[in-house]
C-alpha angles and dihedrals in degrees: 000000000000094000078059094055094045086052093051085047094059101044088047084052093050101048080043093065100014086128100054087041103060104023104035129023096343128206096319089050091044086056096052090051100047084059102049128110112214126185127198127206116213116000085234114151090261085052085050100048089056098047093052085054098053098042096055094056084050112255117189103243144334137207112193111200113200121136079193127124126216123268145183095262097048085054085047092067105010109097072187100067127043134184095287092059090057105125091007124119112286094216100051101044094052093047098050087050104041082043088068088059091071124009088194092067121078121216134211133177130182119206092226140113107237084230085065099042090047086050097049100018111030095165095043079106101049082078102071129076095226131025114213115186111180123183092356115155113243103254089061089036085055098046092039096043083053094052098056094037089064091046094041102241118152114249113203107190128206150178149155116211108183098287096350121091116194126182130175133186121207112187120140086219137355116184121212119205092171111021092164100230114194129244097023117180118222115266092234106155084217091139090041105029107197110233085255090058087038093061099045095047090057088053089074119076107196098188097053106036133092130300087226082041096051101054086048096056107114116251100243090061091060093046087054095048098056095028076066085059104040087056092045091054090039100056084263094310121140113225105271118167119066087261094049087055093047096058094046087056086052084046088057094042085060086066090062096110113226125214117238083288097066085242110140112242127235114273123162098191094053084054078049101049092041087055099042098052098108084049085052099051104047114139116253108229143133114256120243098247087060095060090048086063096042085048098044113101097252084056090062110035119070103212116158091241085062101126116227097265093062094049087048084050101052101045089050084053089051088049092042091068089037137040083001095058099210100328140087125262101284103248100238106231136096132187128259124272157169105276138098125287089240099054087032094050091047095042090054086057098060090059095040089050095046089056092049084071094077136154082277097132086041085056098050087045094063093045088055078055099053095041087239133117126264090225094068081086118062125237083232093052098051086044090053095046094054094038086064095027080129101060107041127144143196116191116190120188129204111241116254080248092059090054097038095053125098092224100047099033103137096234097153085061097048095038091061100055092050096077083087093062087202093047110128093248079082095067086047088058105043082042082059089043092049094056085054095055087052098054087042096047104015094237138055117274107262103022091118109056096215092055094054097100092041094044092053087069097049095047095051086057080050094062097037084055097050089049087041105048087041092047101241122171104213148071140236123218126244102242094063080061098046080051092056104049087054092058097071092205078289120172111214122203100222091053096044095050091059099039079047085057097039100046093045088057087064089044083061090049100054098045102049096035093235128127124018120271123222104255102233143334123035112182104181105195100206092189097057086029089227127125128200131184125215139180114229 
């Protein structure tokens, strides 16, 4: 009976997330995310829209601090919070209703101020897996940014500013095994055939064989074929220029057997092979940002604090300048084609079998190293890293420390986006102005109407202050000024929803380890509808 339930379990979790599953992060990432711990500073509408987008997808758990109640306003532009919620705890409100969306998630809220919490219980935050802040004032952003910085947590930062959306992420490292990249050409070895391809490719004899036989054979074994010839005839050069690769696909197009008529006959592969020449012929080589990690300093020293990434890297460094020679783990897989199912199936086995012979002894060495066993990471997981040895990445984010201070402020950066006086960098800088309004006056310019016109002043010696004390040689016009006075330090629905999608996307990222997150400024201008990232 209860083996039945769990079953049942299982099947209603995966037509749940079915989507997510098969399309996205798949189980693996759903895993990762099922066990994460998110908390959620301020229940404000931009805290709620995350976290809607991170507890539908079915994220393990979630904590919301706010020692906030609920007020009119937030019942104005919070689809979280209704009437009835009016004078109630924040925190507590917001959890029991975004709870509804997804009974597999568990909620949590704590009635606290993160100044307080950051003044009795400075590690209460070390606990999560993520760290979201949304609408904080500086002075608390700084402290708590700080004191994640020092445990290692990931901050997400986030706020909506009238028509303006601003995120930061603050992570001393995140390491990405599949970061997805677009457009990705097929690892096929074609320019540099492994002694296991080689030998299969010799076992065909296109000239003797079949005629059924002939238009079956894959694609990748013609190209190979001919590509055999053209070398033969070109002092061993692959075609290279645009003419040279004309005339191999003309090669190919010889092979085409003709009936007693002289008529070529109808094969599909040989159409195949022709279009797929440039794919063919792609260079095997190892990226540049790969060598940048092979190269970096935790690539190259063994310590026993070294995390898994960095073991995985180093043995497929070790394999790289041995059994490699000189190239990455091929990557196992082949598109699909017209062929057979016998010659396919076989041909997919040559490459399967070549990628089974990963950086697997490398691996247990520097665990001997390290006095560790080699178990305590996982076959599927060695399996998965050279499988996308191609595609690692490494994202390192300046501390908030770094950004805020007067010596490391990244001025070159922001300088040379403020030729266009509208780019986005502008928003950065009157958000920034706008912090400073708040520490000189203990509220946001324009939240009273009756102090618009007077605010506007004191804002515009705001902004003046913050170029002047960084040293920043440009100007902001006043009618970015005027914009942000009007404001009022207002959160509108319709920006927060987006910056809510958005920022949850990079939740997800950071979780999983999937997909590669922008490192480390994102400004959305939801009255031009443009974004830009910077890194400050």
């Amino acid at each position: 009976m209860a083996s039945s339930a769990v079953g049942q379990s299982k099947v209603s979790k995966e037509q749940k997330y079915d989507r997510q599953l098969s399309r996205l992060w798949g189980d693996h990432g759903q895993e990762a995310l099922e066990s994460a711990h998110v908390c959620l500073i301020n229940a404000t509408v931009t805290g709620t829209e995350i976290l809607k987008n991170l507890v539908l997808p079915g994220i393990g758990s979630f904590t919301i601090v706010d020692g906030n109640q609920v007020t009119g306003e937030d019942v104005g532009n919070n689809f979280f919070l209704n009437r009835s919620s009016i004078g109630k705890s924040r925190a507590q409100c917001a959890t029991e209703l975004l709870q509804e969306l997804n009974s597999d998630v568990s909620g949590n809220f704590m009635e606290e101020s993160p100044e307080k919490l950051l003044d009795n219980d400075p590690t209460f935050f070390h606990r999560f897996s993520v760290v979201v802040a949304t609408q904080l004032p500086e002075s608390i952003l700084l402290r708590l940014a700080a004191n994640l910085w020092n445990a290692s947590i990931p901050l997400l930062v986030c706020r909506t500013y009238g028509l303006t959306g601003y995120m930061r992420i603050a992570i001393k490292e995140h390491t990405v095994i599949e970061s997805h990249p677009d457009n990705v050409l097929e690892d096929l070895r074609l320019d540099l055939p492994f002694l296991e391809l080689k030998r299969h490719i010799n076992s065909y004899d296109l000239e003797h064989m079949e005629k059924k036989d002939h238009s079956h054979t894959p694609w990748i074994i013609l190209v190979t074929k001919y590509l055999e010839k053209w070398r033969h005839e070109h002092s061993g050069q692959l075609p290279k220029t645009y003419k040279e690769k004309e005339a191999f696909r003309d090669l190919i197009r010889q092979g085409i057997l003709k009936n007693e008529n002289g008529v070529p006959a109808d094969e599909e592969n040989f159409d195949e092979a022709v279009k797929n020449v440039n794919t063919a012929l792609n260079i095997t080589k190892i990226p540049s940002g790969i060598e940048e990690i092979f190269n970096d300093k935790r690539c190259t020293r063994t310590t026993a604090q070294i995390p898994p990434f960095w073991i995985l890297a180093r043995a497929v460094k070790e394999f790289v300048s041995k059994e490699g020679q000189g190239n990455l783990p091929v990557r196992g897989t082949i598109p699909d084609m017209i062929a057979d199912s016998d010659k396919f199936i076989a041909l997919q086995n040559v490459y399967r079998e070549r990628e089974s012979a990963s950086p697997r002894a490398h691996k247990k060495k520097f665990f001997f190293l390290l006095l560790q066993p080699p178990e305590s990471i996982p076959e599927k997981d060695i399996r998965l890293f050279c499988r996308n040895s191609a595609f690692l990445r490494v994202v390192c984010c300046r501390s908030l420390a770094e950004e805020y201070s007067i010596e490391t402020t990244n001025k070159d950066e922001i300088a040379s986006y403020m030729d266009n006086p509208d780019s986005e960098m502008v928003l950065y800088l009157m958000l920034r102005a706008i912090d400073r309004f708040y520490q000189q006056h203990g509220r946001y310019p324009g939240v009273y109407n009756y102090q618009v016109e007077e605010d506007i002043g004191k804002l515009k010696a705001c902004v003046n202050g913050v170029l002047q004390e960084y040293g920043l040689p440009v100007t902001v016009k006043d009618d970015y000024v005027h914009e942000f006075c009007r404001y009022g330090a207002a959160e509108p629905h319709t920006v927060a929803a987006f910056l809510g999608g958005a920022a949850a996307h990079e939740v997800v990222k950071i979780i999983t380890g999937q997909f590669v997150p922008f490192n480390n400024t994102f400004i959305y201008n939801a009255m031009s509808q443009t974004a830009a990232t910077f890194r400050l």
